[in-house]
C-alpha positions in Angstrom: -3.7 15.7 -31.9 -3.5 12.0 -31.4 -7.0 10.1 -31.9 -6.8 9.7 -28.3 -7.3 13.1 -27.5 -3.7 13.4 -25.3 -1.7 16.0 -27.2 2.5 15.2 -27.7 5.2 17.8 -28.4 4.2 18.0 -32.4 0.8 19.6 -31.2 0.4 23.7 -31.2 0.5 25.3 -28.2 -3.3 26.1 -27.9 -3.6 22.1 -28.1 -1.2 21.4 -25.6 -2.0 24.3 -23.3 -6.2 23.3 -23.1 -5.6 19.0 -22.6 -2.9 20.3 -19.7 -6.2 22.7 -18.3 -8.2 20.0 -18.0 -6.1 18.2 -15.5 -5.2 21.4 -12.8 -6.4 20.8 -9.6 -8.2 24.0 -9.1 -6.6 25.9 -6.4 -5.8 28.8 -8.5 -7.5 31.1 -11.0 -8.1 29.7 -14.5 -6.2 32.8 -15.6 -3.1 32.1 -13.4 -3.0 28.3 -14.6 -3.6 29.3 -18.2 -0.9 32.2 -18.3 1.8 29.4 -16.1 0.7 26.2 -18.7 1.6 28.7 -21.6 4.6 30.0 -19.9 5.8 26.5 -19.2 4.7 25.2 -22.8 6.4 27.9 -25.1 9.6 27.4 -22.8 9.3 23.4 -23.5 8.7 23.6 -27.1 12.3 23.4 -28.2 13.0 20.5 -25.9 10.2 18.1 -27.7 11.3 15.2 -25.6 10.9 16.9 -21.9 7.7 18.5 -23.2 6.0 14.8 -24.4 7.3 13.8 -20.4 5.2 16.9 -18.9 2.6 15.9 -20.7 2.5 11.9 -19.7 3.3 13.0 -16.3 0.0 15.1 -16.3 -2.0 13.5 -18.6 -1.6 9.8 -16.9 -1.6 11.2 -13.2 2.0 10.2 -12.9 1.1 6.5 -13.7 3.4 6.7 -16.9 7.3 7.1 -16.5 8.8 10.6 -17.3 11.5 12.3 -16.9 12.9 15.8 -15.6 11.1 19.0 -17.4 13.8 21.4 -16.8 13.3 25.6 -17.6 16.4 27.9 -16.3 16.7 29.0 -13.2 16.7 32.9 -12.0 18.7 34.4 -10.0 16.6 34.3 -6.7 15.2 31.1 -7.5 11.5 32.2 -8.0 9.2 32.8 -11.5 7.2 34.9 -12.4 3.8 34.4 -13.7 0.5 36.8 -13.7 2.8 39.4 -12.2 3.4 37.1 -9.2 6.7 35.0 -8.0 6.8 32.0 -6.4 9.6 28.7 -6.8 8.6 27.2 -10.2 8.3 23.8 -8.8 6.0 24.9 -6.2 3.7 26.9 -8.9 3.2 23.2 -11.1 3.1 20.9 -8.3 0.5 23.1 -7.1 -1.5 23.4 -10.5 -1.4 19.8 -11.2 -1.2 18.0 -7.9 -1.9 19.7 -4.1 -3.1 23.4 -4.6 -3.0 23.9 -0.7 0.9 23.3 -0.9 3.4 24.8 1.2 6.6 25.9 -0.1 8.6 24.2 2.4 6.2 21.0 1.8 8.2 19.3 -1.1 11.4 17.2 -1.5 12.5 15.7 -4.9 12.7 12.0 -5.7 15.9 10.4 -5.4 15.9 10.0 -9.3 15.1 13.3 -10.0 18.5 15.0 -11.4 17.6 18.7 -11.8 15.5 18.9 -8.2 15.2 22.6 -7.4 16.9 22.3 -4.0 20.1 20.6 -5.9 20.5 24.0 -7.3 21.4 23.1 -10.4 21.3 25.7 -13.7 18.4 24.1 -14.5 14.9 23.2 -12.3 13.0 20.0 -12.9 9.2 21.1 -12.7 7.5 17.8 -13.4 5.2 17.5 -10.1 5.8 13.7 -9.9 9.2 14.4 -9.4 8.4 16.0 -6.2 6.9 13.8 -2.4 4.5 16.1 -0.2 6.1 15.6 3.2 4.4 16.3 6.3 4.1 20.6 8.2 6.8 20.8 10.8 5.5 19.5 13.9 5.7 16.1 13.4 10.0 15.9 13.5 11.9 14.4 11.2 8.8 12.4 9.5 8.4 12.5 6.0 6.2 9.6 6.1 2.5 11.1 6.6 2.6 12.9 3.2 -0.1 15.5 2.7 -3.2 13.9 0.0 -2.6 14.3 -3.4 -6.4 15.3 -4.5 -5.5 14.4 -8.1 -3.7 11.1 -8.2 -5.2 8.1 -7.7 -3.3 5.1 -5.6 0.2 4.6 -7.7 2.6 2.2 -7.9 5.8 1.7 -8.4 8.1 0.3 -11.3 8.8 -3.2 -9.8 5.8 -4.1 -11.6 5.0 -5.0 -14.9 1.3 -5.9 -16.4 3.0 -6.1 -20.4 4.8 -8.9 -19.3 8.0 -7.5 -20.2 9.5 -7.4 -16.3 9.6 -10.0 -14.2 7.8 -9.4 -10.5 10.9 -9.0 -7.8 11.6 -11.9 -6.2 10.7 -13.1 -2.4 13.5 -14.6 -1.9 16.2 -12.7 -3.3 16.9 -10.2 -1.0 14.9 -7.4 0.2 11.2 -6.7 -1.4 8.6 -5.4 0.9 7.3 -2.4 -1.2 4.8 0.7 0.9 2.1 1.1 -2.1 0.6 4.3 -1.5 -3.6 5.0 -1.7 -4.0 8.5 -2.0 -7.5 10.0 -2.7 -8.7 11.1 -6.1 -11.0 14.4 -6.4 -11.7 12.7 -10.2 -14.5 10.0 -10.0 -12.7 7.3 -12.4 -15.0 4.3 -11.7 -12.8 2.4 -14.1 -9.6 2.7 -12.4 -7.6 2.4 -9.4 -3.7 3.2 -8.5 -1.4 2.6 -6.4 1.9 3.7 -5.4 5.4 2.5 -3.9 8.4 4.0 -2.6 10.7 1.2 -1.4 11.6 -2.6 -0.8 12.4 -4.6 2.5 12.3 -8.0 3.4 9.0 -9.7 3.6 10.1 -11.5 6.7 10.8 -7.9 8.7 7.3 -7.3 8.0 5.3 -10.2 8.2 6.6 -11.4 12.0 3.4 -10.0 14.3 3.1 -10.4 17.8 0.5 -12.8 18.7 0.5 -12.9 22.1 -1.6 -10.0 23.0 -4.8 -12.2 21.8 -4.8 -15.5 24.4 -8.2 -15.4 24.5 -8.6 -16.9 20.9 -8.2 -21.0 20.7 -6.3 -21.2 17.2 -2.5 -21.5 17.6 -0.1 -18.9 17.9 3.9 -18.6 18.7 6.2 -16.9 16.8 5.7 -16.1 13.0 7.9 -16.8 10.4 7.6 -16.2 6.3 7.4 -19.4 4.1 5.4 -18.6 1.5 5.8 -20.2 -1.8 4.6 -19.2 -5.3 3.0 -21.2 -8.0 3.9 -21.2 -11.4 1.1 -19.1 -13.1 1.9 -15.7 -14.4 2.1 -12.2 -12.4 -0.8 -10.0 -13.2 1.1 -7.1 -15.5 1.5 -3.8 -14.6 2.7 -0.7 -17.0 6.3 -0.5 -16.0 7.2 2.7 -14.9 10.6 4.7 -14.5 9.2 7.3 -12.2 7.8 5.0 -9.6 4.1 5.4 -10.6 1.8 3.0 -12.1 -1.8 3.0 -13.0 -3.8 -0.2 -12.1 -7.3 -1.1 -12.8 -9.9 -3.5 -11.1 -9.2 -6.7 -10.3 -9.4 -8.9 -14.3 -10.2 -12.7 -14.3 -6.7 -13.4 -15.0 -4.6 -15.9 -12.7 -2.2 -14.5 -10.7 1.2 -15.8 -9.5 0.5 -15.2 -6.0 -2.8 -15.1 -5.3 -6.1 -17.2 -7.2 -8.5 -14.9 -8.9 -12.2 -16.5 -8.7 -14.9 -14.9 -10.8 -17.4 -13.7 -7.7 -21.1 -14.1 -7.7 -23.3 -11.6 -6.8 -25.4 -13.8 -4.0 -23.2 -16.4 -2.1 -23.7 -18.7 0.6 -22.2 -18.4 3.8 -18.4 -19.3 4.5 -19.6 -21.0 7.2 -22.7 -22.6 9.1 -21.3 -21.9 12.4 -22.8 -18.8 14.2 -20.6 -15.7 13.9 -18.3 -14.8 17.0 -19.8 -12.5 19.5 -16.6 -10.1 18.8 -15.8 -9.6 15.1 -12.5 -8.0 16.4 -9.7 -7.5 18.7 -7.6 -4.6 18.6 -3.9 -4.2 20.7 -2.1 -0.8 20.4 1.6 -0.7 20.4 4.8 2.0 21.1 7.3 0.4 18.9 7.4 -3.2 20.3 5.7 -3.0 23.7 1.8 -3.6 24.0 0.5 -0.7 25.4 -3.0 -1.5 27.2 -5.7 -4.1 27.5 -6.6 -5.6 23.7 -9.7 -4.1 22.5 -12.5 -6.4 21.8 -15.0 -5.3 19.3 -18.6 -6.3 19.8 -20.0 -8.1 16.7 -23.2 -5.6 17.5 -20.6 -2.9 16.4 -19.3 -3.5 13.1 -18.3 0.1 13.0 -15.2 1.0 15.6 -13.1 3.8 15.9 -9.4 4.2 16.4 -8.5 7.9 17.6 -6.1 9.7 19.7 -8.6 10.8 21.8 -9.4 10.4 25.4 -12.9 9.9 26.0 -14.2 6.6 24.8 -18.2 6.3 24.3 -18.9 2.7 24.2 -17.6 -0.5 22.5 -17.1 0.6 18.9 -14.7 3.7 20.0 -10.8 2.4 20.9 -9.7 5.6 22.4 -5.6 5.3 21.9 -4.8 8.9 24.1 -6.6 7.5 27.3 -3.1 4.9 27.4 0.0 5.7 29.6 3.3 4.0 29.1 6.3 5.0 31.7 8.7 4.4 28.7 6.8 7.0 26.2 9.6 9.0 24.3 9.3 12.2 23.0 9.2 11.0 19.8 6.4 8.4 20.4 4.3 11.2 22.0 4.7 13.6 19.3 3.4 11.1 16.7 0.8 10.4 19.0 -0.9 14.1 18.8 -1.1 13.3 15.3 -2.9 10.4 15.4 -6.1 12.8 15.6 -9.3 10.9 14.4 -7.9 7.9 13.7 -9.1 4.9 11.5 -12.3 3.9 11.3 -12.9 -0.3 10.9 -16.2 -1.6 9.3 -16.8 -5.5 9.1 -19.0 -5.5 6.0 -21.1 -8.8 5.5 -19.8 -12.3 6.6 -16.5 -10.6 7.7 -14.6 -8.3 5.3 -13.2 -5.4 6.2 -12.9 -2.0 5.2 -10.9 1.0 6.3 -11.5 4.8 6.4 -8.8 7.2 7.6 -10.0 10.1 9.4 -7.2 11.2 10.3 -5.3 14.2 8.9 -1.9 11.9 8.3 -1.4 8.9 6.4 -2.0 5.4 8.3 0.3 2.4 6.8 -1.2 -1.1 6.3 -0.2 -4.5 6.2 -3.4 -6.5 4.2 -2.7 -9.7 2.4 -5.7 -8.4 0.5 -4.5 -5.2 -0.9 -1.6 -7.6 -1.5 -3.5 -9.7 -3.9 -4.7 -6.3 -5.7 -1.8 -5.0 -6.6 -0.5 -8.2 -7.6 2.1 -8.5 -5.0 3.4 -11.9 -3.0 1.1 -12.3 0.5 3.4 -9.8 3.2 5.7 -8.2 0.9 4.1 -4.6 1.2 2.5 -1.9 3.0 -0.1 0.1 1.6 -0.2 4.0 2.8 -3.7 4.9 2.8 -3.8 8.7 3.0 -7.1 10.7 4.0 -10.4 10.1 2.7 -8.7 7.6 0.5 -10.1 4.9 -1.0 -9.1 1.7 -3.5 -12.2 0.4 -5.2 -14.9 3.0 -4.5 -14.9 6.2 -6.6 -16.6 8.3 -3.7 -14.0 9.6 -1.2 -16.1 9.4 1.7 -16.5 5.8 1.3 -13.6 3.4 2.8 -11.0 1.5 1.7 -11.6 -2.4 1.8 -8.4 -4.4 3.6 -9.4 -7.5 4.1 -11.9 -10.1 2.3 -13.2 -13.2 4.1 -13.7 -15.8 0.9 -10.2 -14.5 -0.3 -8.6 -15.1 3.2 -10.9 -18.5 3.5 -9.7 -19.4 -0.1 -6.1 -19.2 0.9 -6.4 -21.0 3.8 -7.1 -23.9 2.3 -4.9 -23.9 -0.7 -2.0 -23.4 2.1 -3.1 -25.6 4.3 -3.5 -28.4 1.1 -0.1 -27.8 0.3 1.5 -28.1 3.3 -0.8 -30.9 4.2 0.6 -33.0 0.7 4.0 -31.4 0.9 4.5 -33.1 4.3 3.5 -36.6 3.0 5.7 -36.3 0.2 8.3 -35.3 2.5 7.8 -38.3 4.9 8.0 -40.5 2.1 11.3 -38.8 0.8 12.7 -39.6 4.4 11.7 -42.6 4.4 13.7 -43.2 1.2 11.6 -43.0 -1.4 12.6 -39.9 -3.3 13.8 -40.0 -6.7 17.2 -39.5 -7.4 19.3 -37.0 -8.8 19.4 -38.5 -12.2 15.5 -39.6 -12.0 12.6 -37.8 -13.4 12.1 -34.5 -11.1 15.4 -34.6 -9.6 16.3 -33.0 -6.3 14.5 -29.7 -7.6 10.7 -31.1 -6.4 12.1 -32.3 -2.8 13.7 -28.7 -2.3 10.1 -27.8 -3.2 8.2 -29.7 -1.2 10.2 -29.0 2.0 9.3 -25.1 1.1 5.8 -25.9 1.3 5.9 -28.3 3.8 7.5 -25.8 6.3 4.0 -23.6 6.0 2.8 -23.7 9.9 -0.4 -22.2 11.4 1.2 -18.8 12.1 1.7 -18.5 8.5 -2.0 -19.2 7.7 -2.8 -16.8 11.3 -0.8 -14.3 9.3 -3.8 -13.8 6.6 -6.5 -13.2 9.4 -4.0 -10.3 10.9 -4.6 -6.5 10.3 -1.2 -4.3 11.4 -1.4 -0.1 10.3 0.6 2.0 12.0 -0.3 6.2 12.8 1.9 8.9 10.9 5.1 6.5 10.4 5.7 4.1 7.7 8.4 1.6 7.7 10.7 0.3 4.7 14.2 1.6 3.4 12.3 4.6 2.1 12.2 5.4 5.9 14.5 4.7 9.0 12.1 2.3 10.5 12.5 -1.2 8.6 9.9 -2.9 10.7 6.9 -2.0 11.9 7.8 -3.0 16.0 9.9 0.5 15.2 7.0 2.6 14.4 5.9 4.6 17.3 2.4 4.0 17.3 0.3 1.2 15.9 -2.2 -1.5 15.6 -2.8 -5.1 15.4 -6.2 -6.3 14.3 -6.9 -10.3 15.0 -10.3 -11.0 12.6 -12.1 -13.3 14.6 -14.6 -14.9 11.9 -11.4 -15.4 10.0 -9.6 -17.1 12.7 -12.7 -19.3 13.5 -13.0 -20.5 9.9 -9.1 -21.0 9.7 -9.7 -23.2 13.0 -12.3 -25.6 10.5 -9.4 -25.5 8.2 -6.8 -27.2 10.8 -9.5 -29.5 11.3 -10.7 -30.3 8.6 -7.0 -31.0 7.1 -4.5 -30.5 10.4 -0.9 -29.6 9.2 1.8 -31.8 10.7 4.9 -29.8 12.5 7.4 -29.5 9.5 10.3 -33.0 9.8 13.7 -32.2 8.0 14.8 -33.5 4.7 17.8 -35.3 5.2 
């Protein structure tokens, strides 16, 4: 065995066997798992190559790409094992990944080529080549997977921390990635994951409404994506075929999108101006209608809850079942009984944010913070945040943090700079003093200025903006490419955010965008 202590094909069975033990979830009997590992082993041994994928596939929690791990198929389909039968990718997927699976729960990756329901001669068994999709009840969606206890949050292979693969680009065509956050039953206070299935365009997902919040002073109007990127490096990523990739904490590395600050333990306030008396405002939408008055959160309540329920019991409980809307489809109602307990929303400190699903089904999230963790351009993903998950913390029960003031502060003024300088340049360049063609620069710098001089205030609104939507994600991995399709979601305005951003027009106000001629 390998000095690291993870087996490969060249090991003995026993070796192989005991490492793959150590990573079952625990649903079934340690005789069943050892007499199906052993099974699966001695029928891998001859194929060293699919056997050394089983066991990065286990062994990494899916963070490492593998591919199929194929034994024959019977003629009804099943194996036995223990002197009981059951579909073989069922039996692994529940060893090594959701021991309360139903049969009818799993559907294979679109990369998988031996899936069990393509009925081929042979069935892939690797259990990351399988999705937990939701009980029947909830339709057609697929989105709301049931919680992997095992795997931490995953990623997938569009990133690369060896520096081997370039980061997609913004603006190339379609990149908006959902990067899942499942819980881990493992307490791995050293790592995090995520994970991703699918791209769309940054600008389907970044446009919010804004005018369900006319009580707060800082402009709003119609959003629009004009983000640009510097020229530092991306923070790399193990690049993975499987769509799975393991990430750790946040290093002191610089990032192409986002500025990485080393943090001190005791900081001064953001701000000297007093806190707003609500730290929140919540609007709940059915695809692209408002549905309701906007919910304002008491700063006295930096704990609110978002539920399906119909029996609100103060000001920190937004009670989403209580709401009638004439045009209500079917559909929209039957993701609605689903939305169950909710989210739960805690303002933490001077004004960060953090998130706990309660509910039984997946919630989807927009955060230009969770962004910046996974190393991704501001708006170009959504993050599925699955039950009891959580991204930094190793205890389940605690929440998921979405949104960090001195990030969102930070960012504020580095866009507002830019845009601020990028204008000035640009008025000189109208008023004919841009280099030419043949001068130092070129024409490269004035394309690049007008980029960044075309950042507005909506763009810089856009950081202090919270969107997740209930049960339905959005993306080409579903039929929903924006989330004004969803049937049921959010839109969180921050208000300390949007008070500081206001000092930030201010302090350095960004002139409306002139054309380069």
């Amino acid at each position: 065995m390998s000095i690291t202590n993870t087996p490969s094909s060249n090991d003995a069975c026993l070796s192989i066997v005991h490492s793959l033990m150590c990573h079952r979830q625990g649903g079934e009997s340690e005789t069943f798992a050892k007499r199906a590992i052993e099974s699966l082993v001695k029928k891998l041994k001859e194929k060293k190559d699919e056997l050394d994928s089983l066991i990065t596939a286990i062994t990494t929690n899916g963070a490492h790409p593998s591919k199929c791990v194929t034994i024959g198929r019977t003629l009804d389909g099943r194996l036995q094992v223990a002197g009981r039968k059951g579909f073989p990718h069922v039996i692994y997927t529940r060893l090594w990944r959701w021991p309360d699976l139903h049969k009818n729960e799993l559907k294979h990756v679109k990369y998988c080529q031996f899936a069990f329901d393509l009925k081929c001669d042979s069935v892939c068994v690797n259990p990351y080549h399988y999705d937990r999709v939701v009980s029947p009840g909830i339709g057609e969606c697929d989105d709301a997977c049931g919680v992997p206890p095992g795997s931490g949050l995953m990623v997938k292979d569009e990133y690369d921390f060896d520096g081997h693969s370039p980061l997609p680009s913004i603006d190339g065509g379609p990149s908006l990635q959902t990067i899942q956050h499942p819980p881990s039953s493992r307490a791995a206070p050293s790592s995090e994951a995520f994970s991703t299935p699918g791209l769309l365009s940054p600008s389907d997902a970044s446009a919010a409404s804004t005018s369900a919040f006319p009580s707060i002073s800082v402009g709003s109007g119609n959003a629009s994506s004009a983000w640009t990127r510097n020229s530092s490096f991306t923070p790399n990523m193990p690049l993975h075929q499987n769509g799975h990739l393991q990430h750790h904490p946040p290093m002191p590395l610089p990032g192409r999108y986002w500025p990485v600050h080393n943090e001190l333990a005791f900081q001064p306030p953001i701000s000297n101006h007093p806190a707003p008396d609500y730290w929140c405002s919540i609007a709940y939408f059915e695809m692209d209608v408002q549905v309701g008055e906007t919910f304002k959160v008491p700063s006295t309540c930096p704990v609110v809850t978002v539920d399906g329920y119909v029996d609100p019991s103060g000001g920190d409980r937004f009670c989403l079942g209580q709401l009638s809307n004439v045009h209500r489809t079917e559909a929209i109602e039957r993701a609605r009984l689903h939305i169950g307990k909710g989210i739960q929303l805690e303002c933490k400190g001077e004004g960060d944010v953090w998130v706990r699903c309660l509910s039984d089904h997946a919630v989807f999230v927009q955060s230009y913070y969770l962004d910046r963790e996974a190393g991704r351009a501001p708006g170009d993903a959504v993050h599925k945040i699955y039950p009891s998950a959580y991204i930094k913390l190793v205890l389940c029960s605690r929440p998921s943090q979405v949104f960090d003031l001195r990030q969102c502060h930070r960012q504020m003024q580095q866009q507002a700079a830019t845009a601020q300088a990028a204008a000035a340049a640009q008025a000189a360049a109208v008023a004919g003093n841009m280099p030419g063609p043949g001068s130092v620069g070129g024409i490269a710098p004035a394309i690049s200025l007008s980029a960044a001089a075309g950042i507005g205030v909506d763009d810089l609104r856009r950081l202090c903006i919270l969107r997740m939507s209930f049960v339905k994600g959005w993306g080409p991995d579903y039929p929903r490419q924006s989330i004004k399709e969803t049937p049921c979601w959010v839109e969180i305005h921050l208000h300390r955010a949007l008070q500081l951003l206001d000092e930030v027009l201010h302090t350095m106000p960004i002139a409306d965008p002139q054309p380069l001629d």
